[in-house]
N, C-alpha and C positions, 0 to 999 in steps of 0.2 A: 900744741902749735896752732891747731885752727881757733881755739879760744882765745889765747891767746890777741890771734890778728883780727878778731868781731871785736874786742873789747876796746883792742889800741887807736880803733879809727871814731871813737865816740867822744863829741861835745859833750861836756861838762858845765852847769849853768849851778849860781848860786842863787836861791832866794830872798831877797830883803826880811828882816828882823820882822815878824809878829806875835803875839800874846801865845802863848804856850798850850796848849790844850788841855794839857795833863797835869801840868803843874802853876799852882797861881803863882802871880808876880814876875815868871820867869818870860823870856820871849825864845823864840826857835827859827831856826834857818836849816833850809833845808837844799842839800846836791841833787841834782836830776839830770838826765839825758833820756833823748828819747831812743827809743827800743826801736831799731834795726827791722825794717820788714821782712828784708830775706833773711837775716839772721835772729832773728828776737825769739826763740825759744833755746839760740844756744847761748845769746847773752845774755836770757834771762836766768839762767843754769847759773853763769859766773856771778854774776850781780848779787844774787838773791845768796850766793856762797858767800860773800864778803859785806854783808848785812844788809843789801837795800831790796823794797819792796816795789809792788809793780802797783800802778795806777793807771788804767787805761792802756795806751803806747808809751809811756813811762817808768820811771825807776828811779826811785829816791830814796834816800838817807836822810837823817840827822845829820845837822853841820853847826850845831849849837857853840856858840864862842866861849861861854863861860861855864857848861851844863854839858856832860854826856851821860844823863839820866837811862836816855835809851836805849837798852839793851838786846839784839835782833837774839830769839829763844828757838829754839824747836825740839821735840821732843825723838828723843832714839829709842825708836821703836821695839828694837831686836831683844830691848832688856826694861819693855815696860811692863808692870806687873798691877791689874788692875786690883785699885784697894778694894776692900767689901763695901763702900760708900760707892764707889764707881760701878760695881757691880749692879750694884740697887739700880743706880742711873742708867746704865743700859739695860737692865731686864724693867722697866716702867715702861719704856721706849720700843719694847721687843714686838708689839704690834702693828709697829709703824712698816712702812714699803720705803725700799731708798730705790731711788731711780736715776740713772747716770741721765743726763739730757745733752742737746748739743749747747754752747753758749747763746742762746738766741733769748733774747726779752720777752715775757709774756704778761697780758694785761693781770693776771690772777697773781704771779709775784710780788709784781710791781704794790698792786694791792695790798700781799701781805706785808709787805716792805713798810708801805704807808704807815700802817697799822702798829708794826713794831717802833719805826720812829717815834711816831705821836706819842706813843706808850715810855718807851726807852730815851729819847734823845731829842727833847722836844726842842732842846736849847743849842743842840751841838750840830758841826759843820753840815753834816747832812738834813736835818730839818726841810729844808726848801728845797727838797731832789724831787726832778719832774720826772714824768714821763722819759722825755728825752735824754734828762738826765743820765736814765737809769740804764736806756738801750746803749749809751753811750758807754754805758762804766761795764755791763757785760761785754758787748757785741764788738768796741773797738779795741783789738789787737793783733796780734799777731804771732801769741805763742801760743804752746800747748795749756787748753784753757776747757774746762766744762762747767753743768752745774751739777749739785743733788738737791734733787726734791725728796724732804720724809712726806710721807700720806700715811692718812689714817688708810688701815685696810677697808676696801668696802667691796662685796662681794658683786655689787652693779656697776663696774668700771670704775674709774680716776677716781680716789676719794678725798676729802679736805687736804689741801697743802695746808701744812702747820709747819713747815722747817723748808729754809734753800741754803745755799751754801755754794760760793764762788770759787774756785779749786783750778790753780794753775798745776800743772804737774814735770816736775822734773826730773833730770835724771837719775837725782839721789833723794825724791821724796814729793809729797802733796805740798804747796805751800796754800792755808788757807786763805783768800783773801778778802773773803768779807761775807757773813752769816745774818743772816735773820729770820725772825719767827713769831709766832702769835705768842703775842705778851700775857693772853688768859691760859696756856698751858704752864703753868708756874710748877705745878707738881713734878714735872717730868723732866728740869733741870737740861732747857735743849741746846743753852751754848755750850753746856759741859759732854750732853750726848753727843753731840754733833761733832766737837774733837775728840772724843774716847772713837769713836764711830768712824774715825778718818785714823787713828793705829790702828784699826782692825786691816782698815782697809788696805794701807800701806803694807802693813804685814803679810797680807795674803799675797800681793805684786810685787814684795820683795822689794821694798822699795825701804831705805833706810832709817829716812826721816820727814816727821811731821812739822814743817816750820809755820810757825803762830804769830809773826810779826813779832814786833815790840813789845817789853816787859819794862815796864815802868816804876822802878822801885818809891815807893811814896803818892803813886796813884792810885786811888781807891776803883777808878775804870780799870785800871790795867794786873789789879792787885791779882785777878784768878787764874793768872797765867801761873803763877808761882806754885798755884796747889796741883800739880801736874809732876810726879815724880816718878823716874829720872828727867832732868829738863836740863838740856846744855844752853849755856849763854855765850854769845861773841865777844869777848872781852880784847885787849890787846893781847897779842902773840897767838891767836886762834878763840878755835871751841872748846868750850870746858864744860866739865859739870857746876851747877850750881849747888853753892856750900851749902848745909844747914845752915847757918848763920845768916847767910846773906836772903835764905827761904825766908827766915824768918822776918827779915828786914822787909819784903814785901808784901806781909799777910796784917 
């Protein structure tokens, strides 16, 4: 009932058509409303259950006219069984310090953030993220929201940030919202530690599931969501698991 009446009183806006990110030649439109200050971590609960992601005080979907490439994924926890490849990837990593932090911008993320765009994404939407940017995309909201920083262990206080990760948390799971990390740690595989690193996490809070955004079948950005097994996708009529068949369609 109280979900319900957060969800029924929210404006619904459409985007104008632009160029697809994920897939050439296609364009994309996207639904949004903004997120509720006294209520936006119970309408980010519902939202984010019926596929949309959060962006600041926001929350959007895919509204593509002729394209629902997009598929909102997350991972169920209770019955995920790490492969021996994943294993490797979290014991590389098993050095590292995770530290919950409050959601608050610091000059040293920011930093590494730089670092990883320059490196990762020199062409893509975020390229030209300031400073201001960036306090903006942590700091402004209004749900339940924190960070983790990995560090290297150092035995004389704080040691290298090399990993952060944006983590809204709801009542049936972490959803990740957005990761980055020093692009010279290549060996230790940290977009993939960082979500093996968040079932753990889940697991131990009892918390269901780990939702990863959008899976993008025919996107070579979004291809590594799919190598993530058990992984349910939102299809019409609910959650499902994803087939083999359709795994392999994204790899």
């Amino acid at each position: 009932m109280t979900q319900h009446f957060t969800t029924r009183k929210l404006r619904f806006f459409l985007t104008a058509p632009s160029p697809c990110p994920y897939l050439d030649g296609r364009e994309e439109r996207k639904v949004f409303a903004h997120l509720p200050l006294s209520d936006g971590p119970a309408v980010n609960d519902v939202l984010t259950e019926v596929g949309f992601r959060r962006s600041q005080n926001i929350a959007y979907r895919p509204a593509c006219e002729t394209c629902d490439a997009c598929v909102s994924a997350r991972i169920p926890v209770a019955d995920y069984q790490f492969s021996k490849s994943e294993d490797r990837i979290l014991e590389r990593s098993a050095d590292l310090s995770r530290n919950l932090v409050e959601a608050e911008a610091t000059r040293e993320q920011f930093e590494l953030l730089r670092r990883y765009l320059d490196a990762r994404h020199a062409g893509g939407g975020m390229a030209d993220m300031t400073w201001l940017d960036y306090v903006a995309m942590v700091e402004d909201t209004a749900v339940r929201t924190h960070l983790i920083e990995y560090r290297r262990t150092a035995a004389d206080g704080p040691g290298d940030l090399i990993g952060c990760i944006l983590v809204d948390v709801l009542s049936d799971g972490l959803s990740l919202v957005y990761s980055f990390f020093d692009p010279g740690e290549k060996r230790r595989s940290l977009g993939s530690f960082m979500i093996l690193d968040h079932v753990r996490q889940a697991r131990a809070a009892g918390l269901p599931f780990v939702y990863l955004g959008y899976w993008v079948p025919g996107s070579g950005k979004m291809a590594y969501k799919a190598r993530f097994s058990p992984l349910e996708v939102l299809r019409f009529g609910g959650w499902r698991l994803l087939s083999a068949r359709e795994r392999g369609d994204g790899n």
